[in-house]
KEMAR-115399 format. One line per 3 residues: number of its first residue (from 1); their letters; for each residue x, y, z of C-alpha. Coordinates in nm, 3 decimals. Layout:
BEGIN
NUM	A	X,Y,Z | ...
// end
This chain:
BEGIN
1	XXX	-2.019,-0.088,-2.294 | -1.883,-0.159,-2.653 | -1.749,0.126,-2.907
4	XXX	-1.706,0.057,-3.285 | -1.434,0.170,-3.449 | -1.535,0.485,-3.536
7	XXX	-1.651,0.600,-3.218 | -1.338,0.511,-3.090 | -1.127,0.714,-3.287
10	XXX	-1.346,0.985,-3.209 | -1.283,0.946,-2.863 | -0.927,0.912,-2.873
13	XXX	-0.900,1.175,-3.164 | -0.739,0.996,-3.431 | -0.859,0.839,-3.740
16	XXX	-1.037,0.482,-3.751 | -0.738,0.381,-4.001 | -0.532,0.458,-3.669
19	XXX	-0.781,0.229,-3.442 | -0.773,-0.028,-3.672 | -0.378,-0.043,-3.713
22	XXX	-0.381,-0.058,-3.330 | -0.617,-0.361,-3.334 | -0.403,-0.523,-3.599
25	XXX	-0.084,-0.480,-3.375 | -0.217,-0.617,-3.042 | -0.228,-0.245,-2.888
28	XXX	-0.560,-0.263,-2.832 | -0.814,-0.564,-2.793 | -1.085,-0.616,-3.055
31	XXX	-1.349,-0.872,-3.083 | -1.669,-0.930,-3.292 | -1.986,-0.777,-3.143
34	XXX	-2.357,-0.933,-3.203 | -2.367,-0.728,-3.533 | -2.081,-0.920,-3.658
37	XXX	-1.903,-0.564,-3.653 | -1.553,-0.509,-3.453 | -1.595,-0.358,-3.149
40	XXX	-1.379,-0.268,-2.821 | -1.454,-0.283,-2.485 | -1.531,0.026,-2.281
43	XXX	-1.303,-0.049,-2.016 | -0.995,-0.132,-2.236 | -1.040,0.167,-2.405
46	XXX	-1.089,0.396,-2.125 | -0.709,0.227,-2.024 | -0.577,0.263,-2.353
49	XXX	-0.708,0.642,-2.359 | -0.493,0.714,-2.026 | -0.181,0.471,-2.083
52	XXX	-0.157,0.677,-2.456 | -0.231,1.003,-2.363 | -0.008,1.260,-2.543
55	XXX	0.234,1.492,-2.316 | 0.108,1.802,-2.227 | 0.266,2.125,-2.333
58	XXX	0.494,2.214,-2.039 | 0.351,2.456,-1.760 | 0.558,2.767,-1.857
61	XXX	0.482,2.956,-1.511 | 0.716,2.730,-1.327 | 0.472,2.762,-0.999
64	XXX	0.421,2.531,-0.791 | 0.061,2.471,-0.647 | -0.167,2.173,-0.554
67	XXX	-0.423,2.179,-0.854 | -0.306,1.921,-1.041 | -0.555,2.020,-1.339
70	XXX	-0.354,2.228,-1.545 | -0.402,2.314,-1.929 | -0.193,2.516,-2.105
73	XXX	-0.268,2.687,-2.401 | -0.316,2.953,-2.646 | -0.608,3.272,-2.544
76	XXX	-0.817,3.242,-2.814 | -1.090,3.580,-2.685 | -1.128,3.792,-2.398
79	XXX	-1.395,3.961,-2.398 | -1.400,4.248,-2.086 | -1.694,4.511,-2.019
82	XXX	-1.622,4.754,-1.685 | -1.613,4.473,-1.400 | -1.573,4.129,-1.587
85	XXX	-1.398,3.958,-1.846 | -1.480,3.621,-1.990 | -1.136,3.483,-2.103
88	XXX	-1.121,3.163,-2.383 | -0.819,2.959,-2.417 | -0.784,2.683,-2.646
91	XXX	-0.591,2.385,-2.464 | -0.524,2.118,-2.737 | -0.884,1.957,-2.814
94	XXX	-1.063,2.120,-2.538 | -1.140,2.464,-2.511 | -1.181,2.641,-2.147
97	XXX	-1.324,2.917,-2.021 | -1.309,3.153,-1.725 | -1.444,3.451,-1.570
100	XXX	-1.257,3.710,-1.448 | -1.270,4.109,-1.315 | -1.137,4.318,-1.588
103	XXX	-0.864,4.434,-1.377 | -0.707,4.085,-1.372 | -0.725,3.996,-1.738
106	XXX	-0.549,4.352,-1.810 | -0.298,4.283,-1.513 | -0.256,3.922,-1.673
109	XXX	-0.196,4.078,-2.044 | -0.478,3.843,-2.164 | -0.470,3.842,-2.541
112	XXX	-0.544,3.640,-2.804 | -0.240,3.437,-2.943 | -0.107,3.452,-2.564
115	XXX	-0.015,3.139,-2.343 | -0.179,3.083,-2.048 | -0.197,2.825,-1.821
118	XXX	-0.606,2.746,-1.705 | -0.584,2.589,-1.295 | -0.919,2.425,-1.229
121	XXX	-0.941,2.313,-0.879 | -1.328,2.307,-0.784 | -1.523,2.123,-0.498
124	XXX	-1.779,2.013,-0.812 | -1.730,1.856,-1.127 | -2.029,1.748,-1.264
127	XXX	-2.035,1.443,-1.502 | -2.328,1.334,-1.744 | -2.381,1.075,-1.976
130	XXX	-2.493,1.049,-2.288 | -2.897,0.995,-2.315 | -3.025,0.695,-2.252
133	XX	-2.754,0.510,-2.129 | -2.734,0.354,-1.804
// end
């Protein structure tokens, strides 16, 4: 699989000024697709995406566990009725989401504009595709 520029930088999160400069340097490998347009392979960028991924905000619980799938970041709702609560935190681009009882987002302090830390550890992950590609 190829990416042009631009959907490059919108997979890395940056600006296709930034993707090009990259290309220009050497940082990441470009070549002409059949369009005659600049492309970059899949693979390379998939690399490039994990060997340049920004640092993480530091876990502030200082716990140790065995999820390694940790996101820190701000609450940005909790919304509780009697029995649940459906907390949203904001972890740099992505934005998570869990369920909870009440009681624990109220023993937690849950508010928006609070850190959190969101542990996923789950027997499933399910991952899709984009239509029509194989």
């Amino acid at each position: 699989m190829q990416y042009s520029i631009r959907e490059a930088a919108a997979l890395l999160g940056v600006s296709d000024d930034t993707v090009r400069r990259w290309t220009d340097s050497g940082s990441l490998t470009a070549q002409r697709g059949p369009s005659g347009r600049t492309v970059i392979d899949g693979a390379e960028l998939a690399a490039f995406a994990r060997d340049h991924a920004g640092p993480t905000p530091a876990d502030p619980s200082g716990v140790g566990r065995s999820a390694r799938n940790r996101f820190v970041g701000l609450v940005t709702s909790v919304v509780a009725d009697g029995v649940m609560a459906q907390v949203e935190l904001q972890c740099g681009p992505h934005r998570v989401t869990s369920l909870m009882s009440s009681e624990a987002a109220r023993e937690l302090q849950l508010e928006p504009g609070r850190t959190a830390v969101a542990v996923v550890k789950a027997t499933t992950v399910i991952v899709e595709t984009p239509g029509g590609t194989s």
